[in-house]
Backbone bond lengths (Angstrom), bond angles and torsions (degrees), N, CA, C in turn:
res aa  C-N    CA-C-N  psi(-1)  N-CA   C-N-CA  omega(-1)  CA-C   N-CA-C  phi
1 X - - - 1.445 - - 1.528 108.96 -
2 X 1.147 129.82 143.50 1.293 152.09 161.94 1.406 124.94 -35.12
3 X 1.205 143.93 112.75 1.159 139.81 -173.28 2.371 109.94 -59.59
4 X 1.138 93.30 -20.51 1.396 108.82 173.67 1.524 118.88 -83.87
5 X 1.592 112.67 -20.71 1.323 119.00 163.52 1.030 129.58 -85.71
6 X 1.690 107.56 -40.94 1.737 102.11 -179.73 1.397 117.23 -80.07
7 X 1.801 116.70 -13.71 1.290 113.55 173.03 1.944 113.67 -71.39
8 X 1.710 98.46 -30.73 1.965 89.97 171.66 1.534 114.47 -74.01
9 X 1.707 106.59 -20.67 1.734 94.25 177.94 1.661 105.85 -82.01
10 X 1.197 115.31 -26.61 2.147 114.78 172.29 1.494 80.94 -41.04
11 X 1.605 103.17 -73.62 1.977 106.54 -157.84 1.196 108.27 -30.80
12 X 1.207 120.98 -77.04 1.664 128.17 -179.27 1.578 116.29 -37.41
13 X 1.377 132.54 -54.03 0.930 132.76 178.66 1.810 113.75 -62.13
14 X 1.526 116.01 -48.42 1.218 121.71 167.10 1.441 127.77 -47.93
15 X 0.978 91.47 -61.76 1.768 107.89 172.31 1.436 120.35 -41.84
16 X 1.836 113.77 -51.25 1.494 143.03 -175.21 1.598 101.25 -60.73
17 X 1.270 105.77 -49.84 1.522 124.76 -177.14 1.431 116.64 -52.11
18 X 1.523 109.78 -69.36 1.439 115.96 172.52 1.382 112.79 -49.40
19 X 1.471 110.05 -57.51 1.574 101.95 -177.39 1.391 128.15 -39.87
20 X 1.145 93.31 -27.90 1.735 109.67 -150.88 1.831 91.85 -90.24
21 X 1.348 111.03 -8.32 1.560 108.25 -178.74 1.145 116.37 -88.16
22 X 1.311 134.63 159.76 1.436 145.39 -162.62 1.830 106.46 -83.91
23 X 1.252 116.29 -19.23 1.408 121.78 -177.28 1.341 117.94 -116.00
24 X 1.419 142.08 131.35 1.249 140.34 -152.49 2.079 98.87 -70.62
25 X 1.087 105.32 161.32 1.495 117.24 172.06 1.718 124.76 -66.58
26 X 0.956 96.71 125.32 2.012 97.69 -171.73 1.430 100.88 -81.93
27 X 1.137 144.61 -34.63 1.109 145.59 -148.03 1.882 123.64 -120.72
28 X 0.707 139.54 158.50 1.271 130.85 -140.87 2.094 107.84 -171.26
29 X 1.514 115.10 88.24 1.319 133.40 157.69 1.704 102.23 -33.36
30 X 1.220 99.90 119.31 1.748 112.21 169.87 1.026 131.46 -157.14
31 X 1.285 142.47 109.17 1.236 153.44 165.56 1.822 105.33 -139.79
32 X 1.802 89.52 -170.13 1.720 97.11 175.80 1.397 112.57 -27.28
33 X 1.490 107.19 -80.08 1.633 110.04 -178.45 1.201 139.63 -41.20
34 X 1.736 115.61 -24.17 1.423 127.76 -177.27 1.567 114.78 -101.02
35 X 1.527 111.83 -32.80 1.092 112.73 -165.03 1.443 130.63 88.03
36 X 1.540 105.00 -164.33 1.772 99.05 166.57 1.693 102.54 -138.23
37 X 1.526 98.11 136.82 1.183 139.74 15.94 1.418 121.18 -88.31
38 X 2.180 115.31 -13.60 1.110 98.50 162.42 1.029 102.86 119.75
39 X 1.869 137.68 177.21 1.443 114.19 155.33 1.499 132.62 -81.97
40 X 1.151 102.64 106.54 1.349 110.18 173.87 1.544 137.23 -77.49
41 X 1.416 97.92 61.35 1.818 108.55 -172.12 1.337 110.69 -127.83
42 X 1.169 113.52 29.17 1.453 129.19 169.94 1.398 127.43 -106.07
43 X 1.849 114.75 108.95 1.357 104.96 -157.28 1.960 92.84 -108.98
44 X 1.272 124.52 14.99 1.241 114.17 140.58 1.566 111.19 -142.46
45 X 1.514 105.79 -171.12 1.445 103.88 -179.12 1.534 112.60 -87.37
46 X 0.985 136.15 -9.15 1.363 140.66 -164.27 1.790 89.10 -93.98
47 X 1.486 134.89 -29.10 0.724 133.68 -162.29 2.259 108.06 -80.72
48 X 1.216 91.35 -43.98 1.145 100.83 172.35 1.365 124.81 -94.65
49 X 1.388 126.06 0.22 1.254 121.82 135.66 1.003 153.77 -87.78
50 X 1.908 97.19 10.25 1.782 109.23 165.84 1.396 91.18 -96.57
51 X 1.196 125.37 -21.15 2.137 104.27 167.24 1.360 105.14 -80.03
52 X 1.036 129.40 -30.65 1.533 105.19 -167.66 1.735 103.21 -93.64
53 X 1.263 123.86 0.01 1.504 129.33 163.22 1.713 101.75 -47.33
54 X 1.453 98.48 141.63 1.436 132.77 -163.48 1.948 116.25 27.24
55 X 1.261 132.15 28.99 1.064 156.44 132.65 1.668 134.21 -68.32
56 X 1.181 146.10 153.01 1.202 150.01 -173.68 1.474 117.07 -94.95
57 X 0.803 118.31 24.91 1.390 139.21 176.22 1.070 127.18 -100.76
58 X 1.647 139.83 133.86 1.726 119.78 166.42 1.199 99.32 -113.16
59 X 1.384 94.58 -171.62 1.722 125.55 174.12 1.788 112.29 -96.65
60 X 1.130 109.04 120.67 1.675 118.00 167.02 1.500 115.69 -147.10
61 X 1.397 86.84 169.40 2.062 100.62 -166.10 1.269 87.22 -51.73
62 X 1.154 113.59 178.74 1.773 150.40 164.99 1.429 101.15 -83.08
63 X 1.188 123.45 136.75 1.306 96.98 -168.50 1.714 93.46 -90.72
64 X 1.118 135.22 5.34 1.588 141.29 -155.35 1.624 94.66 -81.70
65 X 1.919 97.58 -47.99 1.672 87.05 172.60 1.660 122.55 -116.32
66 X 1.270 114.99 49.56 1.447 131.94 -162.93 1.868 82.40 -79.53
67 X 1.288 127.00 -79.52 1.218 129.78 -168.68 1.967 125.54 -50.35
68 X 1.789 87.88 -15.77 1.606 83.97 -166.83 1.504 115.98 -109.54
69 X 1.404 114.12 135.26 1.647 118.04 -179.83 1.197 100.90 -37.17
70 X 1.869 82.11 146.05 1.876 98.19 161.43 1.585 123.41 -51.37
71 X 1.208 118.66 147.43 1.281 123.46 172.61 1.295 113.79 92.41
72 X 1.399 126.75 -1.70 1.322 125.86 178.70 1.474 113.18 -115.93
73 X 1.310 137.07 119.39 1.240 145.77 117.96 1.380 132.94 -19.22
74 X 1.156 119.92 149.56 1.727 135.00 170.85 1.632 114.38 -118.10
């Protein structure tokens, strides 16, 4: 398989995952293509750095919970 395929099936699976969780996503896909804050459907970092693997893009907070202690939700 393609290094261009298994990084859109990570996406899909990542993306599906977070959504599907009870607590909003901390993390947030960004570069050229995404923008800021970007896609924000990443509820860890390992998650959004197998999508943004071999792409120009990184991984950063959300900015929704950039300011707020660990362990708390909105």
């Amino acid at each position: 398989m393609s290094h261009r395929v298994i990084r859109a099936i990570l996406f899909i699976l990542c993306t599906v995952g977070a959504s599907s969780g009870a607590h909003a996503a901390r993390y947030c896909l960004q570069g050229d293509r995404w923008g800021y804050p970007g896609n924000c459907a990443f509820s860890t970092r390992d998650q959004c750095r197998a999508s943004a693997s071999g792409t120009r893009a990184h991984c950063g907070i959300n900015p929704r919970y950039a300011n707020q202690p660990r362990g708390q939700s909105r």
